[in-house]
C-alpha positions in Angstrom: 0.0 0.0 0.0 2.9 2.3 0.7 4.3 2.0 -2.7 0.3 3.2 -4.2 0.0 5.8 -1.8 3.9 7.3 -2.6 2.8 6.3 -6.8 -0.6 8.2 -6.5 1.3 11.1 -5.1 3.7 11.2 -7.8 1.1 11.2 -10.5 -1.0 13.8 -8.6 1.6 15.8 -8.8 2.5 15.5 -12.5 -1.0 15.1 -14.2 -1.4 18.7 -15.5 1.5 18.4 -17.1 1.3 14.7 -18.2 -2.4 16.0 -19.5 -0.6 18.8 -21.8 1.5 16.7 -23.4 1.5 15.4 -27.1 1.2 11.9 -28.0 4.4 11.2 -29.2 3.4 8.6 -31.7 -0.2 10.2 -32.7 -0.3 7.5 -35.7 0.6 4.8 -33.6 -2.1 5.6 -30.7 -4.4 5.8 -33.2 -3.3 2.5 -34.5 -4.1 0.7 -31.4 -7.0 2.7 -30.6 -9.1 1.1 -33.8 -7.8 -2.2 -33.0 -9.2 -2.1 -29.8 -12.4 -0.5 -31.3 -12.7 -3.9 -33.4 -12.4 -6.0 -30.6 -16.1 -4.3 -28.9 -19.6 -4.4 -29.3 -21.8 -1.5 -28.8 -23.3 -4.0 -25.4 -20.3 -4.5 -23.4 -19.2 -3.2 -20.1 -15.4 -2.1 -20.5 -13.5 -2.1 -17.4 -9.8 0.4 -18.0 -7.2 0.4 -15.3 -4.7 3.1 -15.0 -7.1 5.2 -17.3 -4.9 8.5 -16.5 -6.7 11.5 -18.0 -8.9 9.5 -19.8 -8.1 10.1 -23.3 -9.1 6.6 -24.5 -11.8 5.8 -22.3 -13.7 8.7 -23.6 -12.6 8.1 -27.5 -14.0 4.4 -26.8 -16.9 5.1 -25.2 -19.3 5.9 -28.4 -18.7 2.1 -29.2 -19.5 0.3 -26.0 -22.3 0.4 -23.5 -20.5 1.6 -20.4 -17.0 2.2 -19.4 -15.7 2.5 -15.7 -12.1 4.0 -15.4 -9.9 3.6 -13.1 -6.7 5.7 -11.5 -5.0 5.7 -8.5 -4.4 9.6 -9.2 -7.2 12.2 -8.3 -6.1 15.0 -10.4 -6.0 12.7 -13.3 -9.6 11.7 -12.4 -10.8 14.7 -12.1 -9.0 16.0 -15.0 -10.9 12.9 -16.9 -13.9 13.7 -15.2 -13.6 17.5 -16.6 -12.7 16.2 -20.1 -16.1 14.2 -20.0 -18.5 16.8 -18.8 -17.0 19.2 -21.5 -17.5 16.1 -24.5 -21.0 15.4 -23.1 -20.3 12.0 -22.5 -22.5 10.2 -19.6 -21.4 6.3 -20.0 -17.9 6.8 -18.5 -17.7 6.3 -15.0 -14.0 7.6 -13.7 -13.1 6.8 -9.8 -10.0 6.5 -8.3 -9.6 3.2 -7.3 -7.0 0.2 -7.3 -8.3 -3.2 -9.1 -9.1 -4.5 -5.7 -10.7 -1.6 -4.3 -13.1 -1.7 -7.7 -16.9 -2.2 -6.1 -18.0 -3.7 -9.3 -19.3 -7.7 -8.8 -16.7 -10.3 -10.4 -17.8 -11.2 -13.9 -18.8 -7.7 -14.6 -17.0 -6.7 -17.4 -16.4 -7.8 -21.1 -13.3 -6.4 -21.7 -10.6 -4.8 -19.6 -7.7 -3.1 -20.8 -4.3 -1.5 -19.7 -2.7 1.1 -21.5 0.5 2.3 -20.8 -0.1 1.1 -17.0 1.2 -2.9 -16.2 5.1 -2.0 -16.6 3.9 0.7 -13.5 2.4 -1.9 -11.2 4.6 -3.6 -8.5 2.1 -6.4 -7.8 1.2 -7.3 -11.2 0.2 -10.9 -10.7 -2.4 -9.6 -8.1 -3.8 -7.1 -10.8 -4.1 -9.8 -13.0 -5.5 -12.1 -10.7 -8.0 -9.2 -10.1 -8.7 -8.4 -13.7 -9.2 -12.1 -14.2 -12.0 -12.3 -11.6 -13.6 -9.1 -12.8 -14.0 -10.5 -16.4 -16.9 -12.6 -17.7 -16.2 -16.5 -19.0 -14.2 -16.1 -22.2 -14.2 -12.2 -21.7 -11.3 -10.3 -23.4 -7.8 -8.8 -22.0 -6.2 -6.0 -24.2 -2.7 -4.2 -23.2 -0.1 -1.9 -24.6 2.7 -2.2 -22.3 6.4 -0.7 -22.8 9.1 -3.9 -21.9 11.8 -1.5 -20.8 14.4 -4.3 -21.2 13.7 -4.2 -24.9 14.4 -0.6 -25.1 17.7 1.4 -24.2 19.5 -0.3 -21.4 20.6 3.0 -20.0 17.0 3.4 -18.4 18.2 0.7 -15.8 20.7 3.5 -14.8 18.7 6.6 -15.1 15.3 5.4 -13.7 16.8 4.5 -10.1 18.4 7.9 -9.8 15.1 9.6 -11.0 13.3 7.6 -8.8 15.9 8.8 -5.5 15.1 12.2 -6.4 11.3 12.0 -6.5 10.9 12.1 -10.4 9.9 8.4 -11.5 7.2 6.2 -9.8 7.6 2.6 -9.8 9.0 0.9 -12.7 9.2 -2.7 -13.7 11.8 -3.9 -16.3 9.8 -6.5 -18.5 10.2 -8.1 -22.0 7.0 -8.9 -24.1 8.2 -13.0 -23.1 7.6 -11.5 -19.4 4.7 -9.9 -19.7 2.6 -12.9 -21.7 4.3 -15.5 -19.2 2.6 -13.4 -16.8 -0.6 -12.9 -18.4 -0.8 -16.9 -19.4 0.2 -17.6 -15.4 -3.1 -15.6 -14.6 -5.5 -17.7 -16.5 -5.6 -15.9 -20.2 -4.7 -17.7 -23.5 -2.9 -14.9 -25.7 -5.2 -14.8 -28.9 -3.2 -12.0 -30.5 0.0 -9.9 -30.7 1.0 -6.5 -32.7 2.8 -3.8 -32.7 1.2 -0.5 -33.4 4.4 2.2 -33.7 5.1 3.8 -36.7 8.7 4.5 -36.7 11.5 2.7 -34.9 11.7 -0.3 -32.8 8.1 -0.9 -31.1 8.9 -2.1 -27.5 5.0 -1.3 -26.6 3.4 -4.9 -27.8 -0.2 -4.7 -28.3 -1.5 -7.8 -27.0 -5.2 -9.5 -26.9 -5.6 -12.1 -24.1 -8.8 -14.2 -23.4 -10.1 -15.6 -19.9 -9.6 -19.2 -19.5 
């Protein structure tokens, strides 16, 4: 709980900046944002963890039923929350809550995804765990996660000393083998892999799980 309480704090304290920042690979977000699309239907419950802002939540939400977002930030909550109201769009529910603080009954949700978020996470096999008792029989798991050990192996000197200072949260090294070995050990049978950038070396796989 200490380490979600110090991560919260960090992200509380970064989100209005986080929230004016570009996309740095606008074709590439796009990219995964249409695969996702294709993997809804206009009656599902959508469950997004990490949600930050909201950004996708709300660019998904005229193809689903309803969406509950989570954070463990409240400025980025209530930055999503603002971003909502403004849009006009009333099937997003954003609170900030961890996976097993969600209130929702297990085999609520559809889908669940996790953006940007599972490389952040120091228990990740209880997330998943979580994610896979929130999800219906044969319900869908989608993530985009960057595997730091894939990308420039400086990182594994510069993130500790950003940390120290108070200017990283958390940050797992993973490769994409990680990551899936994880996601199988949780009860999900991968049923698709991409990679969504358009320039360089993609070390943010796109992957599709199903619940077992």
């Amino acid at each position: 709980m200490a380490q979600i309480a110090n991560d919260a704090r960090f992200w509380d304290r970064t989100a209005r900046k986080y929230a004016a920042g570009p996309i740095a690979d606008m074709a590439g977000y796009e990219r995964t944002v249409e695969r996702t699309r294709q993997h809804l239907k206009a009656d599902d419950t959508v469950l997004e963890f990490g949600c930050g802002t909201g950004t996708t939540a709300l660019r998904l939400a005229p193809s689903v039923r309803r969406i509950v977002a989570t954070d463990i930030s409240g400025e980025m909550i209530a930055i999503a929350r603002g971003k909502a109201e403004a849009a006009g769009i009333g099937n997003v529910a954003f609170e900030v809550a961890t996976l097993a603080a969600i209130s929702e009954p297990d085999a609520t949700f559809d889908v669940a995804l996790g953006f940007n978020v599972l490389h952040l996470i120091a228990a990740r096999g209880e997330t998943l765990a979580g994610l896979h008792r929130l999800l219906k029989p044969g319900g869908i798991f989608i993530s985009k996660t960057p595997c730091l050990k894939e990308m420039n192996p400086l990182l594994r000197l510069v993130v500790p000393l950003m940390q120290r200072i108070g200017k990283a949260p958390y940050v797992s090294f993973l490769s994409t083998e990680d990551l899936e070995r994880e996601i199988a050990a949780a009860g999900f049978e991968m049923i698709g892999r991409e990679r969504h950038a358009s320039r360089g070396r993609d070390a943010r796989p796109f992957l599709v799980a199903r619940k077992r």
